[in-house]
N, C-alpha and C positions, 0 to 999 in steps of 0.2 A: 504494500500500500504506500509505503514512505516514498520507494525509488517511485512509482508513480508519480507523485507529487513534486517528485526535485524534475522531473523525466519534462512536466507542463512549465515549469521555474525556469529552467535551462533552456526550452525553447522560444519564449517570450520574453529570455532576455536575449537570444542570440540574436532574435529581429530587432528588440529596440536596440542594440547595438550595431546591426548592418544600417538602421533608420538615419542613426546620427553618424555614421560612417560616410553617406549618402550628403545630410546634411555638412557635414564638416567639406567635403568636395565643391559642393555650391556656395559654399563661403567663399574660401578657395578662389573658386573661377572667379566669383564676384569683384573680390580684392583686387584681383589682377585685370580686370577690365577696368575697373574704377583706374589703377595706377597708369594704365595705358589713356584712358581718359584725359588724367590729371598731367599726366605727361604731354599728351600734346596740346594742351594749353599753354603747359608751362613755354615749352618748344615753341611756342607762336610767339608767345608773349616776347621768348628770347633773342624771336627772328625779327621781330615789329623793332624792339630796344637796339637791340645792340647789333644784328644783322649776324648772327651765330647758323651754323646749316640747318635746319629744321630735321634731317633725318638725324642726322648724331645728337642732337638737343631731345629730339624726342626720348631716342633710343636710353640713354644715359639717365634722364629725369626718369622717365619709368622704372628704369631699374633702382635707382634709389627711391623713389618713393614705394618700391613692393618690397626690395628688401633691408631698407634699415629700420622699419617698425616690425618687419618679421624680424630681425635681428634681436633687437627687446623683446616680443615677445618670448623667441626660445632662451633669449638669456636667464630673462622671469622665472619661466616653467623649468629651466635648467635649475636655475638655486633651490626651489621648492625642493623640485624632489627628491634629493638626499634626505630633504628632514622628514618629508613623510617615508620615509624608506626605512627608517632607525627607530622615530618615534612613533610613528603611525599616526592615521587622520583621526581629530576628534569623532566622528562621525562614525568611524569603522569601529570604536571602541562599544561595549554593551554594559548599563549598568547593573552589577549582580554581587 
């Protein structure tokens, strides 16, 4: 009866876990439109100012702006997780 019960536990979370697997990808894509977005803005604005090539301004400005706030973020999620590795998350502890 138990295995049962863990057998339905284990399947409905292996889906809500492919769900935000799913999710996390269309973030993802999103970011990176937006930075190619934001990129050729920036790339216009550099071509109007100062008369810089619009493809290498683009190219450059999107990649900085996709990757130095991904940079922070994994740097963030880097530091964390050692300490929940040692000490464990408030959350995953049970009071008994």
């Amino acid at each position: 009866m138990v295995a049962d019960g863990n057998k339905g536990v284990r399947r409905d979370m292996a889906r809500a876990v492919r769900r935000l697997n799913i999710l996390e990808y269309f973030i993802l894509a999103a970011a990176a439109a937006m930075s190619l977005g934001g990129g050729a803005l920036v790339a216009l604005l550099l071509n109007e100012l100062t008369g810089a090539p619009f493809r290498i301004s683009w190219f450059v400005s999107s990649l900085l702006l996709f990757s130095v706030p991904g940079f922070f973020v994994f740097r963030r999620e880097s530091r964390r997780e050692p300490s929940r590795g040692t000490a464990g998350h408030p959350q995953d502890q049970t009071n008994g």
